[in-house]
C-alpha positions, -999 to 999 in steps of 0.1 A, spaced: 0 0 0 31 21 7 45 16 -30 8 26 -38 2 54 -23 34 72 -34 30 64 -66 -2 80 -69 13 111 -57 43 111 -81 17 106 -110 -14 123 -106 -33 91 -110 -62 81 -95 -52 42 -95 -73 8 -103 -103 2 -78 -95 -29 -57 -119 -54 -71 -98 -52 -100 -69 -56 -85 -82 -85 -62 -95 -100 -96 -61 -99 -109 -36 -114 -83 -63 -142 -78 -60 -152 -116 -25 -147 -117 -15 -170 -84 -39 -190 -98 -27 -195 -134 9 -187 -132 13 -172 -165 47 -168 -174 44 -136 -198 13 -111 -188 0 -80 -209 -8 -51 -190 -32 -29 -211 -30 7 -197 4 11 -175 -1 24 -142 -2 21 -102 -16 -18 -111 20 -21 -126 35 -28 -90 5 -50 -84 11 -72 -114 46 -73 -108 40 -81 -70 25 -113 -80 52 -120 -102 80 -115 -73 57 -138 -51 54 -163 -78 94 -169 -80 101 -166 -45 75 -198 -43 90 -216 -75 125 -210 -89 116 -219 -116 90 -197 -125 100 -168 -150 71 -150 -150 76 -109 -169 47 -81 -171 43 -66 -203 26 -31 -194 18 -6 -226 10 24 -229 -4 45 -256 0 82 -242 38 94 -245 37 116 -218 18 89 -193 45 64 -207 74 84 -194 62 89 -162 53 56 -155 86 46 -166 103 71 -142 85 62 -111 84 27 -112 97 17 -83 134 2 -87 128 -34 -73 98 -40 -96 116 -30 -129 136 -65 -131 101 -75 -135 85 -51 -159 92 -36 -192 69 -8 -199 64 -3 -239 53 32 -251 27 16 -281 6 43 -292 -31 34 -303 -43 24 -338 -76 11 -349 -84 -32 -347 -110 -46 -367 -128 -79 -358 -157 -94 -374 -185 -68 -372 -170 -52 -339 -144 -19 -340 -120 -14 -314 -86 0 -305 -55 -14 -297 -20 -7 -285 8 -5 -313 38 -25 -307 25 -53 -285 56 -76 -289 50 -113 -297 49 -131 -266 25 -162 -253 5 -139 -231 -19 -164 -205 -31 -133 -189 -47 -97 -194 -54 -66 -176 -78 -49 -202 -79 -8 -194 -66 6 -220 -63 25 -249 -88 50 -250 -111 38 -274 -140 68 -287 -134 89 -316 -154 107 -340 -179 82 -345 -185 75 -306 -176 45 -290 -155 12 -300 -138 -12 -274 -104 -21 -261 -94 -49 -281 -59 -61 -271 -71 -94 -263 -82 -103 -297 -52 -88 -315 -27 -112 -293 -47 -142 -308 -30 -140 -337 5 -150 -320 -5 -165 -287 -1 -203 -280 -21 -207 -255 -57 -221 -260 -73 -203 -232 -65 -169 -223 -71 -157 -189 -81 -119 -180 -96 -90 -161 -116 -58 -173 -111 -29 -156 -142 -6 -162 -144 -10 -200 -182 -19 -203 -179 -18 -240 -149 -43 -240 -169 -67 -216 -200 -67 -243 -178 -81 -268 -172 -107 -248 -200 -112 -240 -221 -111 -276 -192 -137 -286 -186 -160 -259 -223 -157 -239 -227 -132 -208 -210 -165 -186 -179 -154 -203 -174 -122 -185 -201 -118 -158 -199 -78 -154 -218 -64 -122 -229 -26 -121 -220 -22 -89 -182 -33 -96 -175 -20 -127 -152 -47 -137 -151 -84 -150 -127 -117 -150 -129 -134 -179 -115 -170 -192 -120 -170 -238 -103 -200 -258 -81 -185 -285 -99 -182 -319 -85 -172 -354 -115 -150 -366 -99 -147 -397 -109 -186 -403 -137 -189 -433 -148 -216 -407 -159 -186 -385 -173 -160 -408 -209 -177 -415 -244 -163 -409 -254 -196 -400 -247 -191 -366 -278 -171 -350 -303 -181 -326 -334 -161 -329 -356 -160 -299 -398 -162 -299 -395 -131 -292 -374 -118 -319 -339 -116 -301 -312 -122 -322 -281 -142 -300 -247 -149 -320 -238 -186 -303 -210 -194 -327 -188 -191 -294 -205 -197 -270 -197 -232 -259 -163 -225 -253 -155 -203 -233 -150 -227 -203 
């Protein structure tokens, strides 16, 4: 809380709310990934990196690194200056500023310069993602499909409602359970390549008796 607090000070930030935060170290001591993507650098950097310390100390073997972009220049370099100095063996903080990520019938935005690693978990809060034709989604997930190994990638949304109905309209609401009152969501989505033909048919809606259209091509996988 020390680390924390100061760093909130150094960087005019207002922080992640806890439940995130609780969401995250449970799914990371859980899971172990060995390389995790932080979307949206920030005081959750130390908490990321926390786990990571804890998880070697427990297991020598473990190699675990956080990943943490950032797509604002300025936020990048003061992140990377007041990261504390016994997380940074930890962390490599990647200035990646935002572009546009196209998926299916769904727009997003996505960091640049993600580097190619097997990322087993994600911290989704970041880039910004409105623009002149209103709202998309943070879509860093999807883009590290295209490289990841991994068939099941483990996560946590930090606030991004739009980024949790993705999820959601793809995978079922189970997917990502997302509760008003806590403004975030854990999430556990098998690895697809939505560039497959296989996965671009209109054959795949379910239409309710009362006219509801539900897109289910996903839906039974996501456990």
């Amino acid at each position: 809380m020390s680390d924390l607090d100061a760093y909130k000070k150094k960087s005019n930030t207002t922080g992640t709310q806890w439940i995130t935060l609780w969401m995250s170290v449970k799914r990371i001591l859980k899971y172990q990934p060995v390389a995790i993507l932080e979307s949206g650098t920030g005081s959750s950097t130390m908490v990321l990196a926390a786990c990571v310390k804890k998880l070697k100390a427990e297991n020598s073997d473990y190699n675990g690194r956080v990943t943490s972009m950032e797509s604002v220049a300025a936020w990048h370099a003061i992140a990377s200056e007041n990261l504390p100095e016994k997380y940074r063996e930890h962390v490599e903080i990647i200035l990646g500023p935002r572009e546009k990520f196209e998926m299916g019938f769904f727009r997003g935005y996505v960091h640049s310069n993600i580097p190619k690693r097997n990322y087993g978990f994600v911290l989704l809060d970041a880039p910004a993602f409105d623009d002149d034709h209103g709202l998309s989604f943070c879509a860093d997930v999807f883009k590290i499909m295209d490289f990841v190994t991994h068939p099941t990638i483990h996560g946590v949304v930090d606030g991004r409602a739009s980024s949790v109905f993705v999820l959601q309209t793809l995978y079922g609401p189970s997917a990502a359970r997302y509760y008003h009152s806590l403004f975030a969501a854990s999430f556990s989505i098998p690895k697809i390549d939505f560039r497959d033909p296989k996965n671009n048919t209109p054959k795949d809606w379910l239409c309710t008796p009362l006219g509801r259209l539900v897109y289910r091509k996903f839906r039974s996988l996501h456990g």
